[in-house]
Steps between C-alpha positions, in 0.01 A plus 500: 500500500200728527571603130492135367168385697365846362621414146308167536186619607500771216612198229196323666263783472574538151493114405192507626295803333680347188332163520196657601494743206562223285193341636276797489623510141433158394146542664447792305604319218277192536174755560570655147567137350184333619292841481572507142461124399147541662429795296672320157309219540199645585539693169492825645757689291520795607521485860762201403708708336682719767591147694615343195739830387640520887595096461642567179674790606631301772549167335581622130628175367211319625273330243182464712509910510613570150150294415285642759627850420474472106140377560393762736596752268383314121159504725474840674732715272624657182828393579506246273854490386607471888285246508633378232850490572457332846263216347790427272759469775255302705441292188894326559389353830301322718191664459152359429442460160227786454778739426457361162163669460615829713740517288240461151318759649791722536617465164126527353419855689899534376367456121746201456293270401678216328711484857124522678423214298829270596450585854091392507630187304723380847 
């Protein structure tokens, strides 16, 4: 008997730092999310850019963050093929539509040109 309520109050214990983890995380979570947008769309790039990688890291699939990530670093980086890359996968969904000129910018610092030109042209 004393085993089972003791059982219970552990499984309760646990339950509960669980949820409350889960919480702490998802607070954590929503600091770095609005931190970052408040940065983005402030246009500070550079101090944007550690929020936006940590969202992406966390959210990979996530086109908001595959934008916001290819931006930061077109604007405060030589990592223009990175940039590059995640522009284009942001590109196939629901993204504003200025990805169209990230990405001409990309592909002019890229040398491609003729693509530069396509992507200006949307």
């Amino acid at each position: 008997m004393v085993r089972k309520l003791l059982g219970t109050i552990v499984c309760g214990i646990l339950l509960q730092s669980a949820a409350f983890q889960t919480f702490a995380q998802n607070a954590k979570v929503d600091s770095i999310r609005n931190q970052g947008q408040i940065l983005f769309s402030g246009g500070d790039f550079a101090k944007a850019l550690p929020y936006s990688e940590k969202l992406l890291e966390l959210f990979p699939s996530d086109g908001k963050y595959l934008y916001q990530t290819g931006v930061c670093l077109l604007k405060q980086t030589r990592q223009t093929d990175r940039a590059y890359a995640l522009l284009m996968r942001a590109s196939q969904m629901d993204v504003p539509v200025q990805v169209y000129y990230y990405l001409g910018v990309a592909c002019r610092l890229l040398y491609r040109f003729d693509e530069a030109i396509d992507y200006f042209r949307r």
